[in-house]
N, C-alpha and C positions, 0 to 999 in steps of 0.2 A: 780851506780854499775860499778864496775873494770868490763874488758872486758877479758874473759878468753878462748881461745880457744879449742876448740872438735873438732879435725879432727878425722872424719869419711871415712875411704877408702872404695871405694865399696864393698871390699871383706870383709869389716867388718861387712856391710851392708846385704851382699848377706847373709850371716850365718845368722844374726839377723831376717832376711826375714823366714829363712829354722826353727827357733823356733816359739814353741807355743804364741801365742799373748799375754798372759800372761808372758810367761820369756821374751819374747822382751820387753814389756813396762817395766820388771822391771830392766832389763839389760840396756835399755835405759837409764831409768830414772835415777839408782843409776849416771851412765856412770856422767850424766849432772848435779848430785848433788854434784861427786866426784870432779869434777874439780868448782865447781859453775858456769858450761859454759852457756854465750848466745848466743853463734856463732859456727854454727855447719858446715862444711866443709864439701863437698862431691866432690867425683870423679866423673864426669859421668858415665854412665852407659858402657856396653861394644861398645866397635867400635873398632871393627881386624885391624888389624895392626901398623903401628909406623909413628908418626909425621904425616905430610898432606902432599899433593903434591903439587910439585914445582910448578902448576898451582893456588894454593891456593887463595881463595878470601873471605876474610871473610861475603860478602856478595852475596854469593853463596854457597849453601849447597854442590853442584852437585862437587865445589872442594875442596871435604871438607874427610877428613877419620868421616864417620856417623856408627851409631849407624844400627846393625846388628838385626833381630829377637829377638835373643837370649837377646840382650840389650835391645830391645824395652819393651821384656818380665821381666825382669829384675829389671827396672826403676819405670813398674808397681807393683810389688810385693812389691816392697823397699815404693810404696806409699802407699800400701795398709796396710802392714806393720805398720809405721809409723802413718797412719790413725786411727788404732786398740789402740795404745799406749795413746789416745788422746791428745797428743802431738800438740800443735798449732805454727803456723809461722806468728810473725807480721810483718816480710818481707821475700820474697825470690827471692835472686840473682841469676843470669847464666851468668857464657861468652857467648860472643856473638857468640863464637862456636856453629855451628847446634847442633855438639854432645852434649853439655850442655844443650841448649836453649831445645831441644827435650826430656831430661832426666828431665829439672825441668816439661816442660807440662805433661808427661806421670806420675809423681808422680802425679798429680791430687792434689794436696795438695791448693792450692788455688793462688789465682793473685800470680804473679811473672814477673819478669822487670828482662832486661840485664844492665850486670854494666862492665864497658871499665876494670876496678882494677881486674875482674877476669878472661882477656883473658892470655893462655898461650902464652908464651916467649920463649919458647922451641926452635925454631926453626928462632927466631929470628924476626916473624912476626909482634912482637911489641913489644916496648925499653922496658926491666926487669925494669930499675930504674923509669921508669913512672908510669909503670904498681903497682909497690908494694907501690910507693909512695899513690897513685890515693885507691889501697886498704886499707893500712894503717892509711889514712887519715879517711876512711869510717868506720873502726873499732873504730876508736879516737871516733866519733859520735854517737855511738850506745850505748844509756842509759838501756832501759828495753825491754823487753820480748825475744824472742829468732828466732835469724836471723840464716836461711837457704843459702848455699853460695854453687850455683853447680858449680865446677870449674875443673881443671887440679891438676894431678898430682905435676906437677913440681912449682905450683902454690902454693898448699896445701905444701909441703915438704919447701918452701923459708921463708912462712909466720909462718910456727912452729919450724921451726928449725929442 
């Protein structure tokens, strides 16, 4: 199976959340039929403000711009959402950003692992041409079922055009 991509931005998300379970599954569904997608793309949930601080450590949340209430609450709806659709994931990624990593556990949707291909570049915290290559290569390898990919904006926008 060709590898077709469905980026999914939160906000496309958050709407899909705010209908009935029934037009979400169907809105889904057509969504992943229209494009024949198996790689489904997502923004993390919300985290206020812009880029990370100059203290930034990817392996340290505390310097990290994270995920707010409003996004914790957010991230759950979008799983529970999703949940309804019966919709399954035979993988699901996260940058190793907190705000990711934290948006895939709270979908509750099932095991999920971090993948290096889907940390943002934004701000230059790690090489773009590594990083898309490293994603790229990951996409190259994915035959059947339908992979979850929680990621960055800037991320999502390089890899679809």
């Amino acid at each position: 199976m060709q590898n077709v991509l469905l980026a999914l931005f939160i906000t496309i998300a958050t709407h899909v959340g705010a209908i009935a379970a029934s037009e979400s599954d169907s809105a889904m569904t057509q969504a992943i039929k229209a494009v024949d997608a198996n790689v489904i793309f997502m923004r993390h949930a919300i985290a206020p403000g812009y880029g990370d601080p100059n203290h930034f450590l990817v392996s340290d949340c505390k310097t990290q711009r994270n995920l707010n209430d409003v996004g914790r609450a957010q991230a759950i709806k979008i799983g529970q959402t999703i949940l309804e659709t019966g919709h399954q994931f035979t993988d699901i990624l996260s940058s190793q950003w907190c705000r990711c990593k934290d948006t895939a556990a709270l979908l509750n949707l099932g095991y999920w692992r971090t993948f290096e291909g889907l940390n943002s570049f934004f701000e230059g915290h790690v090489d773009k041409k590594t990083s898309l290559a490293l994603l790229n290569k990951k996409l190259a390898s994915i035959d059947d079922g339908l992979v979850l990919m929680v990621t960055h904006q800037v991320v999502i926008s390089a890899v679809t055009n």
